[in-house]
N, C-alpha and C positions, 0 to 999 in steps of 0.2 A: 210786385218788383220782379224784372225778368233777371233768372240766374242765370250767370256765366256760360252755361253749357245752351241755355237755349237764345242768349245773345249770339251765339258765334256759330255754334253747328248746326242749328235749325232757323239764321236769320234770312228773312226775305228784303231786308235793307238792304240799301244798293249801296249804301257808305259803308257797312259793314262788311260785305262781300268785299268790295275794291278794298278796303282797308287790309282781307284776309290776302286778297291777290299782289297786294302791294309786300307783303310780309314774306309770303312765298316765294316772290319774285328778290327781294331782296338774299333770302336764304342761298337760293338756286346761282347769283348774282358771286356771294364768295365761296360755294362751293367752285363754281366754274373758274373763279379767279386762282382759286387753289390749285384746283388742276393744270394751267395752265404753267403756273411757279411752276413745278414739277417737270412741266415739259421744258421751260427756260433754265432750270437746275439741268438738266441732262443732255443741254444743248449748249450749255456755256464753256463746255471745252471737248477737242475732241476723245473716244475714249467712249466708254459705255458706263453708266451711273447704275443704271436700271438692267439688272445681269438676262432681265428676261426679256425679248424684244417686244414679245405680243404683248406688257405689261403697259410698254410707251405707246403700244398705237389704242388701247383700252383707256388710256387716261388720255388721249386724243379727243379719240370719241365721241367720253363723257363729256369733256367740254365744250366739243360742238355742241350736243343735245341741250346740255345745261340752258350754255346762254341765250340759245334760239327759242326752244321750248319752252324754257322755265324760266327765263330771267326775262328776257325781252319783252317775248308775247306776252306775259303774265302782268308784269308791271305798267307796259304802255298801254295796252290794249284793256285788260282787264282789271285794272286800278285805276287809273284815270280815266277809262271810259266808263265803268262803272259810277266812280264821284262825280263825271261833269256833264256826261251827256244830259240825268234828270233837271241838274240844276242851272247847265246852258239854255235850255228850252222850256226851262220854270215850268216842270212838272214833279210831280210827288216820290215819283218812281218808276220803273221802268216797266214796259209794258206787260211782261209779263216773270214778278216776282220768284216764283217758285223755278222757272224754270233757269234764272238766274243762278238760286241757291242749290240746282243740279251742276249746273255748269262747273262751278265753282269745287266740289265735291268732287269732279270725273278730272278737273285736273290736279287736284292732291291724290288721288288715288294713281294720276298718269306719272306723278311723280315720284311714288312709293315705289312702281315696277319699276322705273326706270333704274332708280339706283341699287334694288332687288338685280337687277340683270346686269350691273356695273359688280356687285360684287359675289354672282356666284360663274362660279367655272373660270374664275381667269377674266371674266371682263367682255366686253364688245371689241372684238380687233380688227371689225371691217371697213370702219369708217364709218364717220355719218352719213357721207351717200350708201351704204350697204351694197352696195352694188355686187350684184352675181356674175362670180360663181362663188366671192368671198362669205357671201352671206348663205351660200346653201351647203346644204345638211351633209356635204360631202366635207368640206372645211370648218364649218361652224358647227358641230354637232350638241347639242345640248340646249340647257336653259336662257343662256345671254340673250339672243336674236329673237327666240319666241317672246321672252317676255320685253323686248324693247318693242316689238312690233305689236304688242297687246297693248303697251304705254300708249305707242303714238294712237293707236285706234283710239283710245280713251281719249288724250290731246286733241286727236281731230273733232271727235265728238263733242269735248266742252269746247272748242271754236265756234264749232256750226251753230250749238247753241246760243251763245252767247250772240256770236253775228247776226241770228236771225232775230236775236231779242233788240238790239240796237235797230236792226231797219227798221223793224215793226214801232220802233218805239218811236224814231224820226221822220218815220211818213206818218204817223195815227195818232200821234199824243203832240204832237206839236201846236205850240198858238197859232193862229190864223194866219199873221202876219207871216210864219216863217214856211208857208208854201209856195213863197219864195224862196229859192233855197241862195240867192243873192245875199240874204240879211242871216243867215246862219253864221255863225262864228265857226272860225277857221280850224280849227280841233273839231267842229262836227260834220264836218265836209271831211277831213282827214279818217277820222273813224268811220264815217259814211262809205268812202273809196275802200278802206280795210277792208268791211264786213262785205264787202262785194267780192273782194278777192280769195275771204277764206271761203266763204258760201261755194264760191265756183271751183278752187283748187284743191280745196283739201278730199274730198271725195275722189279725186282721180289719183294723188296718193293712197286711199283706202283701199284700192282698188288694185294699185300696184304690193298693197301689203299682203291684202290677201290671196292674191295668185302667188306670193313666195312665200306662205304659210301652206298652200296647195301643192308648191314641189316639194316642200320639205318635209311633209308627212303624207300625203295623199299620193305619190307618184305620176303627177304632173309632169307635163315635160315645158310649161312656158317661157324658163329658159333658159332651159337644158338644149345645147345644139344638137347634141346626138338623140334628143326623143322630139327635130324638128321646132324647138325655140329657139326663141332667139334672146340670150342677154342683152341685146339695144333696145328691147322694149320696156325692160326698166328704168332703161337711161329716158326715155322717151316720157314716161308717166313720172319719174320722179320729177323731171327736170320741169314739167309742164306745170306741176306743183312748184316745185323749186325756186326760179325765178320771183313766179308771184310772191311765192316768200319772201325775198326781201324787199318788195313794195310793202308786203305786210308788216315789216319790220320796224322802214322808217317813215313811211305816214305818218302813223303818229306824232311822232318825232317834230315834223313837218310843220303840225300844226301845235305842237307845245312851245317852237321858240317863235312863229308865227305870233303868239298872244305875250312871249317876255318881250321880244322886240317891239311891240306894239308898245309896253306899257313903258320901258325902259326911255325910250324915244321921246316918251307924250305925245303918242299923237294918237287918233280916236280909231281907224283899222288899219291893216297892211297896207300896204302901199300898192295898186292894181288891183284890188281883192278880188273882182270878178275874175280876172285873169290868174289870179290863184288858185282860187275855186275850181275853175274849169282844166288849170293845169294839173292839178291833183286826179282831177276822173281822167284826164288824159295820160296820167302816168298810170294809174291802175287799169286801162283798158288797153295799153299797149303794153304793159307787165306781160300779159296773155301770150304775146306773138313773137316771141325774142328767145323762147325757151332753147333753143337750139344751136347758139352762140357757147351751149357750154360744151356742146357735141362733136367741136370741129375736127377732132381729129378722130370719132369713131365711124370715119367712112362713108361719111355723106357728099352729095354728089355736088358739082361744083356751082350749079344755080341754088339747089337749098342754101348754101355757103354764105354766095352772093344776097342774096334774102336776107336771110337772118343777119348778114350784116349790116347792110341798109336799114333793116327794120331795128338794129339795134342802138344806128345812131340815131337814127328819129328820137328815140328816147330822149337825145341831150338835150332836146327844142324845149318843151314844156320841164323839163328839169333846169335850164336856164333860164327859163323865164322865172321860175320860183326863186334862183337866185340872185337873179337881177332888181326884183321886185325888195327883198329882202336889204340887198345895200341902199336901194331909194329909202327903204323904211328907216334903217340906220342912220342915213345922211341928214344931216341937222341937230341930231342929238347929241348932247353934252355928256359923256363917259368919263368918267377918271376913276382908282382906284377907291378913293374917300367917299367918294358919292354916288357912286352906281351900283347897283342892287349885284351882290355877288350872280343871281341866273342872268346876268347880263353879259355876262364871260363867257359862261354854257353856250350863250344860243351863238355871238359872235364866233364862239371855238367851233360850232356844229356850221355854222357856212363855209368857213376857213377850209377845215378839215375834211366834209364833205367834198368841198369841189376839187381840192385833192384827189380824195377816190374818185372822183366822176372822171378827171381827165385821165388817169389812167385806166377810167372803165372804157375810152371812150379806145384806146387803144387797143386794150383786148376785144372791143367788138370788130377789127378786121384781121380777117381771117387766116391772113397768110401771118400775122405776128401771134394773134394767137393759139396758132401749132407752134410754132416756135416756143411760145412762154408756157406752154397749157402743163399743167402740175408743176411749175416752178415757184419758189418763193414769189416770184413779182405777183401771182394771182391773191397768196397770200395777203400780201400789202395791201393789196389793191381794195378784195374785201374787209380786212379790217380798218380800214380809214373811214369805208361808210358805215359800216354798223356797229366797230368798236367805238369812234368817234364822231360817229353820225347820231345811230339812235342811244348809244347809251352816255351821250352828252348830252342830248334833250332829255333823258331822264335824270340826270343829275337837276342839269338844271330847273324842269318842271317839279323837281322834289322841293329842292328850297326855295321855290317862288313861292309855293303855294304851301308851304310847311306852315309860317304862322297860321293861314285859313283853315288845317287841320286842325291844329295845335293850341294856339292861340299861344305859341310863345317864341320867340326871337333864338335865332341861333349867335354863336360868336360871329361877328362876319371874317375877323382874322384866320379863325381857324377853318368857315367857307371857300376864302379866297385862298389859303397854303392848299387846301384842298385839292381845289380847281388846278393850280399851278405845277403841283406835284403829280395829278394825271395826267395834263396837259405834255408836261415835259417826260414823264415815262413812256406815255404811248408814243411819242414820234420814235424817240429813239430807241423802243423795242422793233416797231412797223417801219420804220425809212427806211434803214439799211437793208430791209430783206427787197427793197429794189434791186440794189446792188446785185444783191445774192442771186436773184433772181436771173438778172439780167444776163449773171461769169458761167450760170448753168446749176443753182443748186436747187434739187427737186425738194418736196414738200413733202412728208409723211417718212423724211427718211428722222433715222436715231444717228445715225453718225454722217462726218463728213471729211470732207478732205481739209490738211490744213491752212490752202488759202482760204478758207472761210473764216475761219478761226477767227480774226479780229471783230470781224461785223457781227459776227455770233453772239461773242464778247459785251459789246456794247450793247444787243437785243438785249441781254439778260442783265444788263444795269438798268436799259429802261423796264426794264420786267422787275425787278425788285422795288423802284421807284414808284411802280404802279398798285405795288403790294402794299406798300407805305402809304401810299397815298386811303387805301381800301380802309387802312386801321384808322388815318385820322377822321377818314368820314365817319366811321362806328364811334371815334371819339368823341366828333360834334353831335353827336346826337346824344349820346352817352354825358354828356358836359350840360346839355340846354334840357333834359327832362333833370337832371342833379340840381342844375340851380333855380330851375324853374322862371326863367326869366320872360315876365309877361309882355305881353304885345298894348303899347300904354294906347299906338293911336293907330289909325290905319291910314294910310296917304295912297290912297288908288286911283291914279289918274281914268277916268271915264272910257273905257273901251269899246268897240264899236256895240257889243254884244251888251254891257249896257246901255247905250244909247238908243237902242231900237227897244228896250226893256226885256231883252234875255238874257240880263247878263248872268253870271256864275255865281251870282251871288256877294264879292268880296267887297261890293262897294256897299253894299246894303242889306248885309249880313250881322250880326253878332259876331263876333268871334271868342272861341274857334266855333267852327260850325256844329249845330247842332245832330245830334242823331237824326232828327227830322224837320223838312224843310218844305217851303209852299203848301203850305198845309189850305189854304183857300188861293187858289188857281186866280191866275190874275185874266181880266176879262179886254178880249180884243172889239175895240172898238174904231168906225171910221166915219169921219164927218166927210159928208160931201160941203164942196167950196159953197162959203156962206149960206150954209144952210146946218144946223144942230141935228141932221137925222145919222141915224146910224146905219149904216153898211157891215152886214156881217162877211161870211167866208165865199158861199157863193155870188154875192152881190160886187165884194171885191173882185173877185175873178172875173165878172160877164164887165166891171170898168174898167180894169186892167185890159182886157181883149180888145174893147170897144174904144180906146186913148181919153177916156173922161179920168182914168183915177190920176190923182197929184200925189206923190209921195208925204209930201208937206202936211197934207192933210189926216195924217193918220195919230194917232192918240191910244196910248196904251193903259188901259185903268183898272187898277183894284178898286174895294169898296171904297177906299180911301183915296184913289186914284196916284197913279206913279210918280207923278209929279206937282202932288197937293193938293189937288183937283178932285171934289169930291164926285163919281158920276151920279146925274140926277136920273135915277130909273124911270121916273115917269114918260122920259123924253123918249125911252123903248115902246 
């Protein structure tokens, strides 16, 4: 019998890790929301709450970092990619276990600096871009910067790891049939696009940490202007990171309401899948080349301008096609409040919402309006619509899709659905009006303002209370459905593409809740050539596929028992 301590901190389970990453991510989730009240408490009239100014832009910050670092990343990427990737591609585990249970380890330790550096000396008051000269040792003297900049090294490090565990794990452990990556379900293509972006970006933030760990105690000058640096080279490496960042954020995302719209709908994949698929590696291979859309007014020349803004609307192509594709999947489906799976609200609020932010991203990628708006509240809005409402609506919603499949037990859906409706209606009317705000001229990162703001202010911090509220009844529902224990009596899983080809996640053809370990005998890929009982293994498929003999039709997926009743007869190998 394994005890407690060697279940959790020595486990090489990939549901056990994600289980801890999900736990993490949840923690870091209402600390950031806390911080955040705090900042709507001292913005809700004008006047100073917080007697010490450097105190508001330290609990800024912190809630940048929180919810990117430790809420986001941690729960979308590192919980449910941990849970689904083994069990989308019906394998045991992930390719390589142990270093799984590092990963996991470097980002609770990334997470211990972090708040170590939130509460000693007064706090971080440079911003989450750090940006120098705020961040060097002339302004920032002390412990906060060093040790948030040891955090991120650590963060970046259980990324890489983690990323490079997933590629490996979906080019080399994968069934036969899924080197196609056509038949992969659309969460594995989504974390597939992720893991390419943290593998390429986060290194070039390391790299910008470490040259401002070199000025700040080695007497470097890289950007220091008077010892020939230049400060625009951290805008240059953060931002090259940066960016990608938020592809890294709501990919995921992407592909968790990808699989509720799917099922919600009834109908067996997304709507376009190949052109999903392919729109997803296109949005993370053009993530790369836009980085400089957030630099327009630090003096770049008027063709870089014109670039980066072209290349920024390019983005919207392959970003509408995923939403276009998205309302075809919707279209036909029967929704009402009585009979639609509460994450069916989630995924419909993360299109809504989403294309939202996207048209007003679409605005600040030209150049001459975003000098105009660049640190005003509208940039504000603009990013909280996609990743307030973007990726942490896909996790809402991917939580209670898939909660019975954890759990094995039913939530209230009333108290799902007040949920839903009570974030839904906080977030806009914290995030809308800072259009406005944005628009009359009020800058971002200020603690006071003038009193025509005052009303729209006003109303941010009613939807900011609402969104507080809404935080306790989620703790509620869950707190309610482990209290009464109310069991999962059946499972009604409409057939999803990913089982249909035989990979699926398990929830049609699972126990529930799921067990600590799963696929424990590997299910065997097999392919009859037309009218004939021979088998076609991996490279035999590939040289049919090249040469136009293989048929799709013809393919058969079997355990010993075979997947669909079908015993296979080994002799016939």
């Amino acid at each position: 019998m394994k005890t407690w301590s060697h279940r959790w901190l020595k486990s090489v389970n990939h549901k056990d890790i994600g289980t801890i990453y999900l736990y993490m991510g949840l923690w870091s989730g209402v600390f950031g929301l806390s911080l955040s009240h705090c900042m709507r408490i001292e913005l809700s009239h004008p006047g100073e709450w917080l007697q010490v100014g450097y105190m508001y832009h330290s609990i800024m910050t912190m809630h940048a970092f929180m919810m990117i670092f430790f809420f986001v990343m941690p729960t979308s990427i590192g919980g449910l990619g941990n849970w689904f990737i083994p069990l989308m591609i019906k394998i045991k585990d992930l390719s390589m276990p142990r270093l799984n249970n590092l990963s996991v380890w470097l980002a609770l330790g990334s997470l211990f600096l972090m708040c170590m550096a939130f509460l000693s000396s007064g706090g971080l008051g440079c911003g989450w871009t750090m940006y120098p000269p705020l961040s060097n040792s002339e302004f920032m003297d002390g412990l906060p910067i060093d040790l948030a900049v040891f955090s991120l090294h650590m963060a970046g490090m259980s990324s890489i790891a983690g990323s490079i565990n997933f590629l490996v794990t979906i080019f080399n452990m994968r069934m036969g049939a899924l080197f196609f990556m056509s038949l992969n379900p659309m969460l594995i293509w989504t974390l597939f696009g992720t893991s390419i972006l943290l593998v390429t970006s986060v290194p070039v933030l390391a790299a910008g940490l470490t040259l401002l760990l070199l000025d700040r105690h080695f007497s470097t000058s890289f950007y220091y202007p008077e010892g020939g640096g230049d400060p625009i080279l951290w805008q240059h490496l953060f931002w090259f990171f940066g960016h990608p960042e938020v592809y890294i954020l709501i990919l995921p995302a992407f592909g968790v309401i990808s699989h509720i719209l799917c099922r919600s709908s009834a109908k067996l994949h997304v709507f376009g899948k190949i052109g999903m698929s392919w729109a997803s590696m296109g949005i993370a291979w053009m993530g790369f080349l836009v980085w400089g859309h957030h630099m327009f007014v630090a003096g770049l020349d008027i063709d870089t301008r014109a670039y980066f803004t072209a290349a920024t609307l390019m983005i919207a192509v392959p970003t509408g096609v995923k939403v276009f594709n998205w309302l075809a999947t919707i279209f036909g489906g029967v929704y009402s409040l009585k009979h639609s799976h509460p994450s069916t609200f989630w995924a419909i609020g993360v299109v809504l919402l989403f294309t939202i932010g996207g048209l007003t991203g679409v605005i600040l990628a030209n150049a001459a309006l975003s000098t105009l708006l660049h640190d005003s509240y509208y940039v504000v809005a603009h990013f909280h619509y996609v990743l307030s409402m973007g990726a942490v609506f896909a996790i809402f919603g991917g939580f209670w899709f898939w909660f019975p499949f954890w759990t094995g037990m039913v939530p209230r859906k009333d108290l799902v659905l007040t949920h839903f409706m009570l974030t839904f209606i906080g977030v806009n009317f914290t995030f809308f009006p800072m259009h406005w705000m944005g628009l009359t001229g009020m800058p971002r990162r200020y603690q006071d303002y003038p009193d025509i703001h005052s009303v729209w202010q006003a109303i941010s911090t009613t939807g900011g209370f609402c969104s507080y509220l809404a935080m306790g009844l989620f703790i509620s529902a869950i707190w309610e459905v482990y209290l009464v224990q109310r069991p999962l009596l059946f499972a009604f899983f409409v057939r999803s593409e990913s089982e249909y080809y035989g990979t699926g996640a398990g929830e049609g053809n699972t126990v529930l809740p799921c067990g600590s370990h799963t696929n424990g005998e590997l299910p065997k890929f097999v392919c009859y050539k037309h009218k004939e009982k021979k088998p076609y293994y991996v490279s035999v498929i590939i040289w049919r596929f090249l040469s136009k003999e293989w048929k799709p039709q013809n393919i058969k997926f079997a355990s010993p028992l075979g997947l669909f009743g079908e015993r296979v007869d080994e002799s016939e190998e």
